[in-house]
Every structure is written in structure tokens, then in C-alpha cells.
C-alpha positions as CSV (number, residue, x, y, z in Angstrom):
1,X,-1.4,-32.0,-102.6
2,X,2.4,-30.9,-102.8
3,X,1.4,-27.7,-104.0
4,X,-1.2,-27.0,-101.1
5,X,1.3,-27.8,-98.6
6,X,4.0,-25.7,-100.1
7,X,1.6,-22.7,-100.0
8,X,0.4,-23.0,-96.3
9,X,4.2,-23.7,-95.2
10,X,4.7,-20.1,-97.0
11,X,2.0,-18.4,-95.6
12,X,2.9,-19.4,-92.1
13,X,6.2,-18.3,-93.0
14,X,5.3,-14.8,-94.3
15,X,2.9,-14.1,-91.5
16,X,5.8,-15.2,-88.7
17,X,8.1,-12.6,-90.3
18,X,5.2,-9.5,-89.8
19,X,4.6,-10.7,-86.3
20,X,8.1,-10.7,-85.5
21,X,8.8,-7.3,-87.2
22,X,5.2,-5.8,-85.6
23,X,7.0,-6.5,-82.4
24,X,9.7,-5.1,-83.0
25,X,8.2,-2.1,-84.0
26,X,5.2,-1.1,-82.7
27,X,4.5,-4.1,-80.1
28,X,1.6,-1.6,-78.7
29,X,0.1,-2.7,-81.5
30,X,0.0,-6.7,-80.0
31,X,-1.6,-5.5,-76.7
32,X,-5.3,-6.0,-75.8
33,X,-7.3,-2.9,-74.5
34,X,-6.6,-1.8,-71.2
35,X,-8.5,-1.9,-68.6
36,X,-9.8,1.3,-66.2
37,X,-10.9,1.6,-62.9
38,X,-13.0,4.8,-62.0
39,X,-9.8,6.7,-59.3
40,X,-11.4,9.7,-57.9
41,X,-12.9,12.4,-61.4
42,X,-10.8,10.4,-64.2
43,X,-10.3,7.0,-65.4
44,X,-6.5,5.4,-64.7
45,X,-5.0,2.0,-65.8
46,X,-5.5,-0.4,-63.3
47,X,-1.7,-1.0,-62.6
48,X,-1.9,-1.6,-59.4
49,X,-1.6,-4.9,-57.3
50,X,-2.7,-5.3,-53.7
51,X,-0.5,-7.2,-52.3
52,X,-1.9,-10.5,-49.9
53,X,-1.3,-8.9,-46.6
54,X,1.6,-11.4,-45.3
55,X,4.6,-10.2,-43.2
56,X,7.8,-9.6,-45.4
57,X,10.6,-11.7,-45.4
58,X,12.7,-11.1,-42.3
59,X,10.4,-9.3,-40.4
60,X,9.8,-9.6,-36.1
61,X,6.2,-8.0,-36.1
62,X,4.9,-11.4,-34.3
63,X,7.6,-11.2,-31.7
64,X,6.9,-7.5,-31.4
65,X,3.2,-7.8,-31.5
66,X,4.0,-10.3,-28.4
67,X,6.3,-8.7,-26.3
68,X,5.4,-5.0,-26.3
69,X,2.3,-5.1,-24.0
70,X,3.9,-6.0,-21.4
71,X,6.7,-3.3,-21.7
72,X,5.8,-0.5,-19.3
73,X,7.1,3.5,-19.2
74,X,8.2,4.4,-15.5
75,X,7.6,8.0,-14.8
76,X,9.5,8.3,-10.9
77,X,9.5,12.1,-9.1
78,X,11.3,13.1,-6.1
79,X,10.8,16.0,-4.0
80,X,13.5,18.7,-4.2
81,X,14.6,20.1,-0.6
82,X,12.8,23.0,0.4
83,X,14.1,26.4,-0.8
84,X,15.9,28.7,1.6
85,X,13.4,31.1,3.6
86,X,14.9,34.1,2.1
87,X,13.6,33.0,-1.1
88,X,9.7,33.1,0.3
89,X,10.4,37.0,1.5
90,X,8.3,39.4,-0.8
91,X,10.8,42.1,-1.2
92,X,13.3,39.2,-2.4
93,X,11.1,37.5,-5.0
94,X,10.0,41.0,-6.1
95,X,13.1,41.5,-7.5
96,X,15.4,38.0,-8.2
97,X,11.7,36.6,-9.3
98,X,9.9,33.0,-8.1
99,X,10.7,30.2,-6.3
100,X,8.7,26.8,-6.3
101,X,9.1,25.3,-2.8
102,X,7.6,22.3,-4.2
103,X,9.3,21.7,-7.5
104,X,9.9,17.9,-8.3
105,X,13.0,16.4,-10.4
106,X,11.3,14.0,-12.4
107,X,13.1,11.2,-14.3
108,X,11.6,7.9,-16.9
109,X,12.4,4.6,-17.3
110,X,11.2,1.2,-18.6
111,X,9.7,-2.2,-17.1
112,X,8.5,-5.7,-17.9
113,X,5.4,-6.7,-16.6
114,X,6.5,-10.9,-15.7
115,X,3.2,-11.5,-13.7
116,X,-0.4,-12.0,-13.7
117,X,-0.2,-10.3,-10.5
118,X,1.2,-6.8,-11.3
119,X,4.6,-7.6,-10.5
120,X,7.0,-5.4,-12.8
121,X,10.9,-5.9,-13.2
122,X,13.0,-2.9,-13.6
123,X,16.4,-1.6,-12.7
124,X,17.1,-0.2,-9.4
125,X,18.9,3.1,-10.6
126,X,15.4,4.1,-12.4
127,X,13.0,4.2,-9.5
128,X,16.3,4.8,-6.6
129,X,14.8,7.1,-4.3
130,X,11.8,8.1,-6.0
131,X,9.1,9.8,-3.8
132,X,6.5,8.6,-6.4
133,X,6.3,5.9,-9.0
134,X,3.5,6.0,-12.2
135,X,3.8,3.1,-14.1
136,X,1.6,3.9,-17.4
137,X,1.0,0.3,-19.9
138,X,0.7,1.1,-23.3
139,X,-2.9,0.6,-23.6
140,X,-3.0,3.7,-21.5
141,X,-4.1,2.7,-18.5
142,X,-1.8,4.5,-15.5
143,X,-1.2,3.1,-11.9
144,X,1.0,3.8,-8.7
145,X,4.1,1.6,-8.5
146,X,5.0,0.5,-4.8
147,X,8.2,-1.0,-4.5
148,X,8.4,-4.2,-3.6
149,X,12.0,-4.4,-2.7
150,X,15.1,-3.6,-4.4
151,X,18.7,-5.5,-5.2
152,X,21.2,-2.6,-5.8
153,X,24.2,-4.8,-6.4
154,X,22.7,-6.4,-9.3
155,X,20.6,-3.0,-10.0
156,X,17.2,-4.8,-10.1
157,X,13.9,-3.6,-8.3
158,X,10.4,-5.3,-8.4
159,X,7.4,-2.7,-7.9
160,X,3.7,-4.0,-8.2
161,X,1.0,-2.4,-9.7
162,X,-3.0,-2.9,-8.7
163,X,-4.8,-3.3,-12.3
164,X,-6.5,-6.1,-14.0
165,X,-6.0,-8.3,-17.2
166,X,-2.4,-7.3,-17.3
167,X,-0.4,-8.3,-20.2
168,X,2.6,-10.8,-19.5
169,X,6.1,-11.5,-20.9
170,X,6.9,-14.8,-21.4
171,X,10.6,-15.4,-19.5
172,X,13.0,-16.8,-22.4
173,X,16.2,-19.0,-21.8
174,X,19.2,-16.7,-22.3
175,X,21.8,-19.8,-21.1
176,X,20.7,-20.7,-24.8
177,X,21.3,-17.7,-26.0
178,X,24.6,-17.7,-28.5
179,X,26.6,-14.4,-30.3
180,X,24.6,-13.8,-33.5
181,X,21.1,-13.9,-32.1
182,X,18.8,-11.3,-33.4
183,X,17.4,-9.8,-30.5
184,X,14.6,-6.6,-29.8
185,X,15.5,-4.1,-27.2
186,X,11.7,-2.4,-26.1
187,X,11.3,0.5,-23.8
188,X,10.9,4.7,-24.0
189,X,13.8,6.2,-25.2
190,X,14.2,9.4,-24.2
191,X,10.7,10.0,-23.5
192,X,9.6,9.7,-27.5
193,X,7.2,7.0,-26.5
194,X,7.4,3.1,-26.7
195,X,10.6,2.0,-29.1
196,X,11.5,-1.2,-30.9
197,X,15.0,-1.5,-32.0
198,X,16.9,-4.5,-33.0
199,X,20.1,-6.1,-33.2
200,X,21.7,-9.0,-32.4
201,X,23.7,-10.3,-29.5
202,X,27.5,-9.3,-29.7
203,X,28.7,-11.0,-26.5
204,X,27.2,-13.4,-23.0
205,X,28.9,-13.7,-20.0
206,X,30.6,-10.2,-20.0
207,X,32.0,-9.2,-16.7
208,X,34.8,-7.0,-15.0
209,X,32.7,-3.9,-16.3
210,X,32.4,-2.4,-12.6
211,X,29.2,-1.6,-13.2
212,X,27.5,-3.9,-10.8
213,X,28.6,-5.8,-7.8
214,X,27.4,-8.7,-9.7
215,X,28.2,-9.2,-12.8
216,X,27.1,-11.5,-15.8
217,X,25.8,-9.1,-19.3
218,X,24.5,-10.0,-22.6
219,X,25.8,-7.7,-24.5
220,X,24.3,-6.2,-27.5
221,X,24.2,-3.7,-30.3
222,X,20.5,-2.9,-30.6
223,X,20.1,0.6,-29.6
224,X,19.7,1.1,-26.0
225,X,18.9,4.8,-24.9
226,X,17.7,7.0,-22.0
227,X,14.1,5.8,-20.8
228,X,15.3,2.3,-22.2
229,X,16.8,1.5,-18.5
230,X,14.2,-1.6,-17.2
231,X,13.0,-2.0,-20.7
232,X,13.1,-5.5,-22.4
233,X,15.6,-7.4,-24.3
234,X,13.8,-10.0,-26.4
235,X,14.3,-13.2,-28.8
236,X,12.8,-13.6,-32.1
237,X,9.6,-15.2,-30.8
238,X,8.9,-12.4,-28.0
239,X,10.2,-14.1,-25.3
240,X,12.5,-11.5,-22.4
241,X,16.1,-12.7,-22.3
242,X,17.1,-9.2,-20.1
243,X,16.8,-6.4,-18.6
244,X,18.2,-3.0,-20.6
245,X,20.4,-1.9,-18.1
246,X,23.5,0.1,-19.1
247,X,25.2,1.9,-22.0
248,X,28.6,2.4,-23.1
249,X,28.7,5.9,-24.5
250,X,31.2,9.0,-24.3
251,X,28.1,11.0,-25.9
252,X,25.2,9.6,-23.6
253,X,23.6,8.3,-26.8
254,X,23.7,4.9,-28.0
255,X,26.5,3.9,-30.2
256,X,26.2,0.1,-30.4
257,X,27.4,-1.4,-27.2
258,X,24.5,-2.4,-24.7
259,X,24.3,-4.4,-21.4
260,X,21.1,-6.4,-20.4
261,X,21.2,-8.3,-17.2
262,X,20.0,-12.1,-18.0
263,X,16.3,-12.9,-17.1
264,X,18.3,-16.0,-15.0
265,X,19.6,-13.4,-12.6
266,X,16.2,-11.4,-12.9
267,X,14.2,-14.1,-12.2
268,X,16.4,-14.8,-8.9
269,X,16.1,-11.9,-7.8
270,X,12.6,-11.6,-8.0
271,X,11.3,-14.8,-6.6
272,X,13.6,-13.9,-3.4
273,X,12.5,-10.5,-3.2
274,X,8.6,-11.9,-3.0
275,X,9.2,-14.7,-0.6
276,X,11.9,-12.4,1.6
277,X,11.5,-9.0,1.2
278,X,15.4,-8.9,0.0
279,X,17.6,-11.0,-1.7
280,X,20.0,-13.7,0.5
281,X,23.3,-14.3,-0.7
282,X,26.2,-16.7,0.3
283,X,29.0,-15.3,2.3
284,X,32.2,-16.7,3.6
285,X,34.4,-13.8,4.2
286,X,37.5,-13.4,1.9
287,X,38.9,-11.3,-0.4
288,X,40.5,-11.8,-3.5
289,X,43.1,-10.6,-6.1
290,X,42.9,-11.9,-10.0
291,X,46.2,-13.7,-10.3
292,X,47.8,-12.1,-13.4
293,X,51.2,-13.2,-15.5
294,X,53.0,-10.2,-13.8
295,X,51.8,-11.0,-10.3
296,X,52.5,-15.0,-10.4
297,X,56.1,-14.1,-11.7
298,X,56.8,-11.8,-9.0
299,X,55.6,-14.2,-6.0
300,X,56.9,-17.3,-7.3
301,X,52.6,-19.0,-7.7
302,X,52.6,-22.0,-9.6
303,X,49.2,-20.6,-11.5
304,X,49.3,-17.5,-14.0
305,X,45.6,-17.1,-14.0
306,X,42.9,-17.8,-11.2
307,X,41.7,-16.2,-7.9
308,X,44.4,-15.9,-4.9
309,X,43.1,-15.5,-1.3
310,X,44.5,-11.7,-0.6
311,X,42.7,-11.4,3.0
312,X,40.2,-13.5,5.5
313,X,37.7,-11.9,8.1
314,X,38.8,-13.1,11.5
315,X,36.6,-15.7,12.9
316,X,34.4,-15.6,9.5
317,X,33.8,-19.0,7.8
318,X,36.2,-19.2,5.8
319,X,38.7,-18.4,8.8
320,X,37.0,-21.0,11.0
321,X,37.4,-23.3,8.6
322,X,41.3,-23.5,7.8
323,X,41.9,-20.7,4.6
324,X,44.5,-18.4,4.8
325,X,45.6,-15.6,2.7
326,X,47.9,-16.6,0.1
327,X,46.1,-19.9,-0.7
328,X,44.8,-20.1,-4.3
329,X,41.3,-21.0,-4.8
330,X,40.9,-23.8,-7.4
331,X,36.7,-24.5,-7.1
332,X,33.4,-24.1,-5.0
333,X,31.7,-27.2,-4.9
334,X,33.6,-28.7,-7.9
335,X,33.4,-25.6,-9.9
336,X,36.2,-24.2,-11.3
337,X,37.4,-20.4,-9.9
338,X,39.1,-18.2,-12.8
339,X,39.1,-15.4,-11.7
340,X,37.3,-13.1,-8.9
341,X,34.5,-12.3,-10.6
342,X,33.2,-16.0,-11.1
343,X,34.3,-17.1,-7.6
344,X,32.1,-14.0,-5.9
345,X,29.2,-15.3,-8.4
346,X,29.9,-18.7,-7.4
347,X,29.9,-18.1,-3.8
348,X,26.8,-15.8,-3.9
349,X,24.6,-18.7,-5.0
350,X,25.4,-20.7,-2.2
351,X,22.5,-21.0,0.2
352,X,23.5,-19.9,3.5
353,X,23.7,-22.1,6.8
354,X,24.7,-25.1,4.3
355,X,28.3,-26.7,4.1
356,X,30.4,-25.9,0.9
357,X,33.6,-27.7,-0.6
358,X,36.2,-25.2,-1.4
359,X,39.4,-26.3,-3.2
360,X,42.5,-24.4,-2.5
361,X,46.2,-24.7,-3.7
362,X,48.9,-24.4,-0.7
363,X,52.9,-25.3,-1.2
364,X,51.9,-26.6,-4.6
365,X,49.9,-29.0,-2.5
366,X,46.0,-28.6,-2.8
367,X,43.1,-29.0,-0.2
368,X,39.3,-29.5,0.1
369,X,38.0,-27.0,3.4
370,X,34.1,-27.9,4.7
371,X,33.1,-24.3,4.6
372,X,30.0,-23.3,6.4
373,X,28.3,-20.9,4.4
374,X,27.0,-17.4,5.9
375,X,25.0,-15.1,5.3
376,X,26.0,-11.8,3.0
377,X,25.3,-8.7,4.7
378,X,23.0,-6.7,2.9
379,X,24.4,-3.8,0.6
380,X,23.1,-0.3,2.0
């Protein structure tokens, strides 16, 4: 029985070593016959793998898929003024050539369709006196855009379009949004058709840009173009956190730094230009200065930072109600004022014919005024 068992431990010994040196050698040898698939005139290995069809890792197709229906191309025309009457006289277009008396300067730009009801948001500089408006969806379908009013100090128009079925954006929360986000920018850059590009959010609550009256940018570094002006700035799930608005560029092109106007401001803006017609701001008649280091040392303020009261409309509200140049304004309605830019936002929201509690620092000594709130004229 020893001797059996010596003899099979051998042989599986031997046969070990032949495997392990066929492997080495020739493995070839180890594989099974492969298998062919008829490709076309000749037989192949069948080496390839259809993949299951899913989404790869990290990609926004759903929030794409979601959101880019309801992005819109804007196609605005304005007459040019009519050509002088010596260009219409034979003998002069015989020899310096033709003249169209009718030629257009024609200019694109992006929306968001936000409604069932064909209301469209866009920016104000894209369809700013425009003798025509096409709005054109990207199922193809083309309609005339009538302006439903305008909002030039936070460049923002609505226009309404008369079609059916219309695709909507879902409005997003960009008070939520944080530095970091990953975020789509949609619209037609320079007319190559409908563009998604993405990036992420690189700052909120930029200001002081003197680009608009009122003031309050996500910024961004998704590439934002010509034509993308109106387009949509979205969230990861689709949703429209802005408005594309403004570049800044020394080329013209995009080179990383984007401004959207929040859907917050939008969204304003919009209801009051549907219930109104225009868009009613608070007013109370001052103007301000930003405090600065350099400015408190030279008057002697107590404050190195903030918003100082540099002049009041006579017989305005604030004037009727006690504020004088000079004074320092510390908060609306228990805010707090930094600086100019958050106490003209501040002020803005109040609704007019309605008291307001301003807070203002005096002789070191500080003050609450009733202010009754006016109304801001409208910006021409």
C-alpha cells in the first residue's frame, strides 16, 4: 500500500512540474479554442464586451437630460436707420454699388423657459431694443417673443411665448448653494447651437462689480460665452440656480470667471413684472459713501468699515424722518449695513408705503428713525 502511495505522490509531482513549465512556455497551449463570430466577409475573435448601458461614474446626463428643454436660443433684430437719399440715386449706386434700406443688426441670446405658461427669463441686455424677438426651443419649434416687461438695473426681462406643452425648469435654491458646487451653464454660445459646459461655483454673494445697479452674483468657472447671456446655470439634479449674465474677459471669450444672477432675484423680478407690469422697489432718499480705513482716519468716525450717510433728498423720507448726512447707518429693520451695496439691497426689498427701522450712529451716540418707505423711481 506504501508503494502505491509513493507512486501516485510522484506522478502528481512530475505532472505539476510539466504544467508549470507548459505555462511558462507555451501557455497557448493551456487555452481552449476560441470562439468566432461571423464580422462582416471574415471570421474575428469575439473580444469584444458590450458594455450594460449605465451612465459612467461622474457623469450629469440626468441633470442635463432635465434641464436643457427648457433652455431657449433668442434670435432679437433691430431695424437699422434708413440710409441717406443720396444712396437711393441711380447714378450713385452705379458707381459706389448697393445699399439695403432695410438691413437689420441681428444679435442671439439664451432663455429659461420657468412656466407652463410661456413665460421665458432672460437678460435685459439681450433682447434691449429689439424690433423683433424669435424665441426657437430646441425641439424646433419657433415663436414670437413679446416682452413682458423689463428690469434694467438687475438686467432681467420676461418675454412670453404662445406654444403648447412647453418644457419647464424646475427653480433650484441657490441660498443653499456653497463654493465647490458642480454646476452646468446651458445656452448657444456663439451661435454653434445649444452648449453644455460645467464647472463648479467659485464664489456667492459677489458684489461691487458695477455691472448692475443691483448686485448679488454667483460666480463661476463653467464656460460662459456669447449667446450664453439668459442661458441657465444649473445644479447637479437640473434644477436653475441663475441666469448667465456676464463675463470677465479682456479677449471677449470665456477664460473662467462667470456671473449668474441668483434665480432668488429672478424669481422677484418676475412675479412683480406679471402682477405690475414693472418691478417696485423701496426708496428713502440718501446717498452713501463705503466707510474705508483711510476715510474713518481722516474724519475722526468711530467705525472703519460700514455705510456713512454722504447726502439726503430734501423733504424725502429719510429727511422727514430725522437722518442727516454724516450719520452712520448701522441696520434696516435689524439688519446689519456693511457697506453700500448691502444697504441699497436692503432698502430695495422694502415694500413701499410701510414704516422701516433704521439704526444710525451720531456723536458716538446711536438712534432708531421710523422711516416711511417710498417708492423707487423707475430707472429709464
Amino acid at each position: 500500500m506504501r508503494r502505491y502511495w509513493l507512486l501516485f505522490a510522484q506522478a502528481v509531482t512530475i505532472c505539476l512540474a510539466l504544467y508549470m513549465v507548459i505555462a511558462a512556455v507555451r501557455p497557448d497551449l493551456l487555452r481552449g479554442p476560441v470562439r468566432t463570430v461571423e464580422l462582416g466577409t471574415g471570421a474575428r475573435p469575439a473580444a469584444l464586451i458590450q458594455s450594460p448601458g449605465l451612465p459612467p461614474s461622474g457623469s450629469y446626463r440626468e441633470a442635463a437630460d432635465r434641464a436643457m428643454p427648457a433652455v431657449v436660443n433668442i434670435l432679437t433684430s433691430k431695424a437699422l436707420p434708413p440710409n441717406h437719399p443720396l444712396l437711393n440715386d441711380p447714378f450713385f449706386r452705379r458707381y459706389f454699388g448697393e445699399r439695403n434700406p432695410q438691413a437689420e443688426n441681428a444679435s442671439l441670446g439664451s432663455g429659461v423657459i420657468v412656466s407652463p405658461d410661456g413665460y421665458i427669463l432672460t437678460n435685459y441686455h439681450v433682447v434691449e431694443a429689439a424690433d423683433q424677438i424669435e424665441v426657437v426651443l430646441p425641439d424646433g419649434r419657433r415663436a414670437i417673443g413679446k416682452v413682458v416687461g423689463t428690469d434694467p438695473e438687475t438686467d432681467l426681462a420676461v418675454l412670453r411665448i404662445d406654444l403648447k406643452n412647453l418644457p419647464v425648469m424646475m427653480l433650484g435654491h441657490p441660498e443653499q448653494a456653497k463654493v465647490g458646487d458642480v454646476v452646468l451653464a446651458i445656452g448657444n454660445p456663439f451661435g454653434v447651437g445649444q452648449t453644455v459646459t460645467m464647472g463648479i461655483i467659485s464664489a456667492v454673494g459677489r458684489t461691487n462689480l458695477r455691472i448692475n445697479e443691483f448686485e448679488d452674483f454667483i460666480q463661476t468657472d463653467a464656460a460662459i460665452n456669447f449667446g450664453n447671456s439668459g442661458g441657465a446655470l444649473v445644479d447637479t439634479r437640473g434644477n436653475l440656480l441663475g441666469i448667465n449674465s456676464a463675463i470677465f474677459s479682456q479677449t471677449g471669450g470665456s477664460v473662467g470667471i462667470g456671473f449668474a444672477i441668483p434665480v432668488s432675484t429672478a424669481r422677484s423680478v418676475l412675479e412683480s413684472i406679471i402682477l405690475k407690469g414693472y418691478v417696485e422697489r423701496g426708496w428713502v432718499g440718501v446717498e452713501s459713501q463705503d466707510i474705508t480705513p483711510e476715510l474713518a482716519e481722516s474724519f475722526g468716525l468711530p467705525r472703519d468699515k460700514g455705510a456713512i450717510i454722504a447726502g439726503v433728498v430734501r423733504n424725502g423720507p429719510a429727511d422727514r424722518a430725522g437722518i442727516k448726512p454724516g450719520d452712520i447707518l448701522l441696520a434696516v429693520n435689524g439688519q446689519p449695513v456693511p457697506d453700500t451695496t448691502v444697504m441699497l439691497n436692503l432698502i430695495a426689498k422694502l415694500p413701499p408705503g410701510r414704516k422701516a427701522k433704521m439704526t444710525v450712529l451720531r456723536s458716538n451716540r446711536e438712534a432708531t428713525l421710523d422711516v416711511s418707505v417710498g417708492k423707487r423711481p423707475r430707472a429709464r
